[in-house]
N, C-alpha and C positions, 0 to 999 in steps of 0.2 A: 504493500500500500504506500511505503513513503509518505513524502508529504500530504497525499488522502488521508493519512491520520492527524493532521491537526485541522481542528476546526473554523480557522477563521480562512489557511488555503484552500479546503474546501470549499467554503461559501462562495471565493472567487472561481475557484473549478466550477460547479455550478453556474454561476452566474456568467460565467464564460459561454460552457456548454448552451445554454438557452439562445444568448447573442449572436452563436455562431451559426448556431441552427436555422436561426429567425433572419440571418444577414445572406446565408445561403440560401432560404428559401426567398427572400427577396431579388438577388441575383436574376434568377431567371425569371419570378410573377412579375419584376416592373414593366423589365421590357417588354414583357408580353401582354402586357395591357395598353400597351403602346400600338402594338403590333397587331394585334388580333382585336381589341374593343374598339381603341380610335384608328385603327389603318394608317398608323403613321408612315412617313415616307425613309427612305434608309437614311437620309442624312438628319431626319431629326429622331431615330432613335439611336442615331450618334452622337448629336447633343443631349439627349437623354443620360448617354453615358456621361460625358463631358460635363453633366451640372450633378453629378453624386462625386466627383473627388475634387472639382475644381477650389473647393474650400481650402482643400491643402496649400494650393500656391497661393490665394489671396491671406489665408490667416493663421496659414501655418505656424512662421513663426511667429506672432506674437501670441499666441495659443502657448504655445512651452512656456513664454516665460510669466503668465497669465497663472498656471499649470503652478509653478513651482511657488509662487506664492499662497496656493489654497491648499486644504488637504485635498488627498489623493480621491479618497472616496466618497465626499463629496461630491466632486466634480463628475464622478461614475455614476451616481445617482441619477441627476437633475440629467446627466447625457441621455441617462437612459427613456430615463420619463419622456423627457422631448420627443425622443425618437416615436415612441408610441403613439404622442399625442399627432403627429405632425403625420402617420399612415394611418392611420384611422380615419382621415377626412375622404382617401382614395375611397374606400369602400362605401362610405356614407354617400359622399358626390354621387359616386358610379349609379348607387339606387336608388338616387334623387334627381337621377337622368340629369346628370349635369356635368358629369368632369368631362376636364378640356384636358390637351397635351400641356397647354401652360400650366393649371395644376399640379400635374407630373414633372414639369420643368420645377417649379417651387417647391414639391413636397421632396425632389429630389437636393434641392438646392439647403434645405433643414436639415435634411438625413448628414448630407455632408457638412456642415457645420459640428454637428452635434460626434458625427465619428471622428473628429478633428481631433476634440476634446476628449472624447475619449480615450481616445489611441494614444496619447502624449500623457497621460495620466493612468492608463492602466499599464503602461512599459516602467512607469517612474514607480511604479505602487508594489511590483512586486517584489524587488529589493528588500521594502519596509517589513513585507510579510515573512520571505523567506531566510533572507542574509543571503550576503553574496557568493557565502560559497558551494549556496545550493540552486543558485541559477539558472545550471545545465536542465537538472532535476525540473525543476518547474517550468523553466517553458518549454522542455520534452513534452512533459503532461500538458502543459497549454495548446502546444503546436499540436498532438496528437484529437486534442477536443477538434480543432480546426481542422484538422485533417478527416476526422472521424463526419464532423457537418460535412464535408464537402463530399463526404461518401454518400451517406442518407437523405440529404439536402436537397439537392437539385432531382434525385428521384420522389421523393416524396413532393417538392414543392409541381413536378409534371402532374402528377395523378392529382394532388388538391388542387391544381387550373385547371384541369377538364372534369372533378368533380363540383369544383365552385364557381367557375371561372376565375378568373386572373384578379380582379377587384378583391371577390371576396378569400380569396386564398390570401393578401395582405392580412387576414385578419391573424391570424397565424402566429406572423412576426411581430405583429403589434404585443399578443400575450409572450411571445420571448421577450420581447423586449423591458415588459412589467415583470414578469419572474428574474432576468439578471437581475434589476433595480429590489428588488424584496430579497436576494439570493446577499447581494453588497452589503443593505442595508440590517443584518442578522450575523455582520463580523464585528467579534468582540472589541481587537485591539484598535486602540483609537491611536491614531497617529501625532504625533508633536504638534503643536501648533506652528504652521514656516514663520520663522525671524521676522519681525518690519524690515523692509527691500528699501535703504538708502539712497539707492538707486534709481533710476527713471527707466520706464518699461521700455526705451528705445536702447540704453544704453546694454540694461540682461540682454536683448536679442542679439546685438550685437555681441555679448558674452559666448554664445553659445554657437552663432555662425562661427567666429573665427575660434574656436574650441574645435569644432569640426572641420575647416577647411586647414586649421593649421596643424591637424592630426594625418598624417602623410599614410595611414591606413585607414583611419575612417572613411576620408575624402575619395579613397578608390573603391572602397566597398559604398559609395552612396551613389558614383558615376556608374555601377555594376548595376546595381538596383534599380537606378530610373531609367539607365537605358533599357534594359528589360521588360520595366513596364511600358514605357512610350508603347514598344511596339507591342507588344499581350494588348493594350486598349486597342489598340490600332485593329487589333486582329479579331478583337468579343462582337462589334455589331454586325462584321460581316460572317461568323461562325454562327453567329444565332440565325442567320437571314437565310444562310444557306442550309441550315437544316429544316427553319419552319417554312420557308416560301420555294427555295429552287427545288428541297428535297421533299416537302408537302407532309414530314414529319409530325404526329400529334405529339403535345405538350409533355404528355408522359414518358413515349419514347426519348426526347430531346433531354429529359431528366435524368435517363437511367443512362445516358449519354456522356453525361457533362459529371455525372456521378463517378464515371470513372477514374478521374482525378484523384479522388478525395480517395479509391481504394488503396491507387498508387502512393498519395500522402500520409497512410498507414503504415506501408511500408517501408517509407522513407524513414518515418519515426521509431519504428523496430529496429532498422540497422544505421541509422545514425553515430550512435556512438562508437559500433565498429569502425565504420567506414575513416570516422577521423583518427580511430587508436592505429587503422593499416597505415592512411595514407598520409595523418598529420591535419592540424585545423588549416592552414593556408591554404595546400592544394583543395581540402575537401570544398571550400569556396568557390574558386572556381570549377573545378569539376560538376557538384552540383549544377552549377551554371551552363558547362560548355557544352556536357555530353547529350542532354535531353533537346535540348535547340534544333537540332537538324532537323527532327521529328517532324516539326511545322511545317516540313516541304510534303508532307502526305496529307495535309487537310484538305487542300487544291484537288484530290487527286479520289476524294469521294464522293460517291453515288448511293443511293438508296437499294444496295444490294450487300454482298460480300464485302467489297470497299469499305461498308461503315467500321473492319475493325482496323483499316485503319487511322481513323480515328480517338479507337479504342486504344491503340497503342499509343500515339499521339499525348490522349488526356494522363491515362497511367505512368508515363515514364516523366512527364513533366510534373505532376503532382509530387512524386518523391522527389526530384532534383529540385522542389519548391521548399519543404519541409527541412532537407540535407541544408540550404542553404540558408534560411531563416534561423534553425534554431544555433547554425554556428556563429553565423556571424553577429544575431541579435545578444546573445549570451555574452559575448566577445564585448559590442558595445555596450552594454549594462557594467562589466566588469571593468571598466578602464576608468567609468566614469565616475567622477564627484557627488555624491548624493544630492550637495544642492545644484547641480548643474543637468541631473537627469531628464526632467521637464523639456528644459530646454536645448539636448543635445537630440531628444528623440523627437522635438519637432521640428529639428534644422533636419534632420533626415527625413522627416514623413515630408517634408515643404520639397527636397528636394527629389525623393521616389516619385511622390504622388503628385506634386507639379506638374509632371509632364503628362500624366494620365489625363486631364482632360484632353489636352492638347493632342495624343492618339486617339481617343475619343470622335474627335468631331474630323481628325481627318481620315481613319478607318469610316467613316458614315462616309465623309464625302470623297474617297476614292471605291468604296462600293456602289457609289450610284452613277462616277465617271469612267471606270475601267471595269464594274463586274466584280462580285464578292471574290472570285476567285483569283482573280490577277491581286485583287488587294491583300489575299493571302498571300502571297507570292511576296512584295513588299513587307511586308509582318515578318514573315518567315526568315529573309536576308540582314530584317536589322537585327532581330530576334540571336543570329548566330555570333553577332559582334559584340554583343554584352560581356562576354567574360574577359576579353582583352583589358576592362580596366584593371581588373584583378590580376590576371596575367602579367603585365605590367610591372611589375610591386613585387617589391621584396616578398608579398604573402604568397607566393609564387610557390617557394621552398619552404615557409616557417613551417615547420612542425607544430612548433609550442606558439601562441600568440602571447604578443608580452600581456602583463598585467599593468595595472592603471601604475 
């Protein structure tokens, strides 16, 4: 059991598991309420994508250093609640014959806000809970809840849109979202209260950018990471298009689909630890990284027959090279860093991963609807292979051991 036996990591376990489940099933229900109730067009459920991360690059960082002045679970709370409050209008609109795309533009434009905060505050928070020298440990078990949604997730969240439709299948994650917030709010240990901040909230951001860019491994593992996403956004509105419109896929199959991920991301969380005790934390970085990337030149390449496993292959081996590579290098940046400095080194990273994701967002929509979902795979696919060179790069090339803070 490990850390499942103390009761206040628990609660966060929990209260994870619910989030992730409810963030997964959201994943595939928004778009498709885009897609199937309003007939959106490809390039606006590219911006659909484009307005769920674009929070990152506008309030990324000042979110961290926002973060590091409040307590942690707090801020997990009030995140959560919002979230719920702000999808539940989808379902309600929907029956009251009224939601537009622009709703969806806004309700997606909260969601992301609100994971901003979260995400910079629940990377900062579990330190407090565990000590640093059980970090592997817990976000194992973290990464593994995430990995375990992304298994259940996207299949469950197919079969609740073609048994509720799309609207009411949000309802879902609305109750994940209220069970995290009740799961946070039932941990014992209360956290310190943060110091008064002498300082002026322009001057921490800047604390914490140049923490990270003047960190000659951070700084390579944050160019590893957003290039990667750039293009994965780039490559989600024309995967979703080409299985619900070119390939005429119902909702459920498209689940059990997308589900395959998350089996691969189990697997990657079982042999994680080996993989870095063979090959060392540096290379497992990039490895993670370099090996599963080719894959994405087989998405282009399916049809609504035998082909779909290659797809199946595709989601599986990139799910584990997702998992391999979060929990090393997340554990990595937790351990370097200064506990008042957490907040705000983990939001100069999410500003600078998730920055780019709307930005492939809305040009995945709009080279899907100028060259064809499948040529805009093709693009996805080639940046996709370039991502590990920052890592590559870098002394983390060789390290075995990654230093400590």
């Amino acid at each position: 059991m490990g850390l499942l036996r103390e009761h206040d990591f628990r609660g966060l376990f929990l209260a994870d598991s619910a989030s992730q489940v409810g963030g997964q099933l959201l994943l595939l229900a928004l778009p498709l309420v885009a897609v199937s109730a309003l007939h959106a067009s490809s390039f606006e459920v590219g911006l659909l994508a484009a307005c769920q991360t674009v929070a990152f690059a506008v309030i990324g960082l000042p979110a961290g250093a926002i973060v590091d002045r409040l307590r942690k679970r707090a801020v997990l709370i009030v995140a959560d609640w919002a979230r719920a409050l702000a999808l539940a209008s989808v379902p309600a609109a929907w029956w009251l014959d009224v939601l537009t795309i622009h709703q969806l533009y806004a309700v997606a434009l909260v969601l992301g806000v609100c994971t901003v905060f979260f995400d910079a505050a629940y990377q900062s928070y579990l330190p407090h809970l565990v000590g640093r020298e059980r970090l592997v440990e817990g976000n194992s078990l973290l990464e593994g809840v995430r990995t375990v949604a992304q298994l259940g997730g996207p299949g469950l969240g197919g079969y609740l849109v073609q048994l509720l439709t799309a609207p009411f299948a949000l309802a879902v994650t609305v109750a994940g979202y209220a069970w995290s917030a009740l799961c946070l709010g039932a941990i014992r240990r209360r956290e310190p209260r943060p110091g008064r901040s002498r300082t002026h909230l322009a001057g921490e951001i800047g604390e914490g950018v140049r923490f990270v860019f003047g960190h000659r491994l951070l700084r390579r593992i944050a160019g590893c990471a957003a290039t990667a996403n750039l293009f994965a956004t780039m490559a989600q509105p024309a995967i979703l298009l080409l299985l619900a419109r070119e390939l005429g896929l119902a909702a459920g199959a498209i689940g059990l689909l997308l589900a395959t991920g998350g089996l691969g991301g189990v697997v990657g969380a079982m042999v994680n630890r080996r993989v870095a005790r063979r090959f060392g934390q540096g290379p497992t970085i990039w490895l993670a990284m370099a090996l599963p990337a080719p894959l994405m030149f087989l998405v282009p390449l399916v049809e609504a027959d035998w082909r779909l496993g290659l797809f199946v292959v595709f989601q599986f081996c990139s799910g584990a090279g997702a998992v391999v590579f979060n929990v090393t290098q997340l554990s990595f940046r937790q351990a370097i860093t200064p506990e008042p400095m957490l907040g705000r080194m983990n939001a100069t990273i999410r500003f600078l991963v998730w920055g780019t994701m709307p930005v492939g967002g809305v040009i995945g929509g709009a080279l899907s609807e100028a060259i064809g979902v499948r040529n805009a795979l093709l693009v996805a696919a080639t940046g996709t292979c370039l991502a590990f060179l920052w890592v590559f790069a870098s002394p983390l090339r060789t390290m075995r051991e990654l230093p400590a803070a």
